[in-house]
C-alpha positions, -999 to +999 in steps of 0.1 A: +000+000+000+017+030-012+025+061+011+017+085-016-020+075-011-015+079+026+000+117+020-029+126-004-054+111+020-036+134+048-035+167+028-071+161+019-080+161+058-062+190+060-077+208+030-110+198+044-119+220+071-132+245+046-158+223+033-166+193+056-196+167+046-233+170+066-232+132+079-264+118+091-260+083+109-286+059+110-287+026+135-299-005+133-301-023+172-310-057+150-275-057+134-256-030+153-248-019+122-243+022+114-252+032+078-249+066+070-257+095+047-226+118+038-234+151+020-222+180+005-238+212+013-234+230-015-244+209-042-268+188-018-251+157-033-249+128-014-237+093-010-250+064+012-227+040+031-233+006+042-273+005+041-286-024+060-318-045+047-340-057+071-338-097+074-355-121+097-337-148+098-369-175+113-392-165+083-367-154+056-385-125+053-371-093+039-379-058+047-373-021+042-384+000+073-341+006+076-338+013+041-367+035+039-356+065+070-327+066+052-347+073+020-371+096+038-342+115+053-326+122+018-365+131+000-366+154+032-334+173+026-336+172-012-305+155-019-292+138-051-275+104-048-248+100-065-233+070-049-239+036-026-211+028-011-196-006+003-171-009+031-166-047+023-190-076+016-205-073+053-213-105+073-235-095+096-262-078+078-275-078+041-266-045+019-304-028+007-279-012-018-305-024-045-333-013-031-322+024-022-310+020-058-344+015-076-355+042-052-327+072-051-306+062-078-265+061-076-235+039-082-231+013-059-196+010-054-170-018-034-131-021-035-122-037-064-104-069-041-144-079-039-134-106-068-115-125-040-144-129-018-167-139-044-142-164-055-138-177-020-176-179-010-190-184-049-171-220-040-186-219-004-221-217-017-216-237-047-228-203-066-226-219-101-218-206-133-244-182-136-225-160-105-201-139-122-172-137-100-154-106-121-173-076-096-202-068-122-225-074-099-210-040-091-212-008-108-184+004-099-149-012-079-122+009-065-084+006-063-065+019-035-059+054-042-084+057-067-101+093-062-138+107-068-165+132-062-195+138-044-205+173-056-177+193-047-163+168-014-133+148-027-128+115-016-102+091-014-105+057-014-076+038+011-075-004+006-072-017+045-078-051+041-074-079+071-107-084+082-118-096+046-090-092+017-118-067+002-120-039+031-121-004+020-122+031+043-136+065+021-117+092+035-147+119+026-133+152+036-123+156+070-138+120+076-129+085+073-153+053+073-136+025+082-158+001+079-148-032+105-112-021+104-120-007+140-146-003+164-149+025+191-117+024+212-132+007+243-144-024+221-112-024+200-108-041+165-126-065+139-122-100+142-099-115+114-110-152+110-129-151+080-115-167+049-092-145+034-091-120+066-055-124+085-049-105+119-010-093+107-024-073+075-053-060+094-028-044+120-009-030+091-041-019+079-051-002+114-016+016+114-024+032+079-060+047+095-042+064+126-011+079+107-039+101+095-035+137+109-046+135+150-085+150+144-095+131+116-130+119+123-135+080+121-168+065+117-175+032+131-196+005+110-206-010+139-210-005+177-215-034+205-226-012+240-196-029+253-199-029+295-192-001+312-209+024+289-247+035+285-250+047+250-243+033+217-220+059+199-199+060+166-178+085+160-138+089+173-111+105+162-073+094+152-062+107+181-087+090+206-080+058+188-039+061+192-044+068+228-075+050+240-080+018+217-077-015+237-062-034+208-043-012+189-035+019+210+003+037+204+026+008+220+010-022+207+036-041+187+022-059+153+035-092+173+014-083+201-015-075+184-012-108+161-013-128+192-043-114+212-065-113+178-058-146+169-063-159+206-096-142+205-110-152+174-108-185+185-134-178+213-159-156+190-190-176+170-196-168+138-221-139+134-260-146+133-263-139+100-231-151+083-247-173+058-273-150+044-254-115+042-223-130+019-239-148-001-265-117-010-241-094-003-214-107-025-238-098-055-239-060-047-270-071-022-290-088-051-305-120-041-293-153-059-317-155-092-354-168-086-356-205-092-383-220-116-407-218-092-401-180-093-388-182-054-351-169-047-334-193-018-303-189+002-280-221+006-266-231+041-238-249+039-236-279+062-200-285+086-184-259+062-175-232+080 
């Protein structure tokens, strides 16, 4: 991962302060799961970051009341969406990137590594030839680097794999989303596990977020009410997460953090929802094609994971 990416992501922050992005966050106590709306004030253009679609997992039965107050939020404000963006191909909730589509428009968007995970899970679920596993589920994959617009914000697009090989943080202004790089400080870091994640690159990954300038916003994917604290919240800042962050604070050596990630992975389940988020939201959050019986179904894999 190069440094020059790093340095433009950093001079961006700093450029920033003259036109930071309106950020609405929206949460979803099912999933724990933060989705937000960034926007820029001028041009009222927006994009929408890991939407969540409402799944009960007894019934499989979709809905869209999560979906929908982010809709409602945007009609409200009269913003244009330009984008829907992807941290990573989430496992613990399934993407309404479709849906908010159909409704609001946009690109949706994931780092361009998402061909690994489809390759890796397409196998998994015994996908078939019809699942494409070149990304064009996608309308658009990202590079590390790689740099766009929403209206006037500029937004740079930083590869911090380690939790799955496809993670990607949008460095929107004066902001950062890191996806399940990092949670808030007292709940520490993503787990690693996964095929394809490995702890070491996810702590090289971590050091690339903080080197950003000290009051660079972060803002969590996901947030657990860990003990000891009343309120769910989701926003930090580089600085906080240097000092404060139980796994990855200033001092912690990549050996040290390899160690206590891998000894706790061991202990975690897999999430509730493991099985039906990938395998949806490795298709950009489309579910697998209707069968002839015009019914779509999701496959659970027996003794495979």
């Amino acid at each position: 991962m190069s440094d020059v990416v790093l340095s433009k992501a950093s001079a961006q922050i700093a450029e920033a302060a003259r036109g930071a992005p309106v950020i609405e966050a929206f949460f979803d106590a099912d999933t724990f799961t933060v989705s937000y709306v960034v926007h820029d004030p001028e041009t009222l253009k927006a994009a929408i970051i890991d939407s969540v679609l409402d799944y009960d997992p007894a019934s499989g039965r979709t809905s869209f009341s999560s979906a929908d107050a982010i809709a409602a939020y945007v009609g409200e404000r009269g913003l244009s969406v330009e984008w829907l963006l992807e941290t990573h191909a989430h496992a613990d909730h399934l993407s309404a990137a479709p849906y908010l589509q159909q409704k609001l428009g946009g690109k949706i968007a994931i780092g361009g590594h998402i061909v690994t995970v489809q390759e890796t899970f397409g196998k998994l679920f015994n996908a078939g030839s019809e699942f494409q596993r070149d990304g064009s589920d996608f309308d658009h994959l990202f590079a590390d680097g790689d740099e766009f617009k929403i209206g006037n914000l500029r937004v740079t697009v930083l590869h911090v794999p380690g939790h799955t090989p496809a993670c990607i943080a949008y460095v929107i202004g004066d902001a950062v989303f890191v996806g399940d790089t990092m949670f808030m400080p007292d709940y520490g870091t993503a787990r690693a596990d996964f095929p394809g994640g490995d702890a070491r690159t996810l702590y090289r990954s971590l050091r690339r977020i903080l080197e950003l300038p000290p009051d660079t916003r972060l803002f969590m994917c996901h947030d657990y009410l860990p003990e000891g604290r009343e309120h769910y919240v989701w926003e930090t800042t580089v600085r906080e997460q240097r000092k404060l962050n139980i796994h990855a604070h200033d001092g912690i050596s990549e050996d040290e953090f390899v160690a206590m990630r891998e000894g706790r992975d061991k202990t975690l389940a897999m999430p509730r929802l493991i099985l039906p988020s990938v395998q949806v939201n490795m298709r950009a959050g489309h579910l697998p094609p209707a069968e002839d019986n015009g019914v779509s179904y999701l496959k659970i894999p027996v003794d495979a994971l």
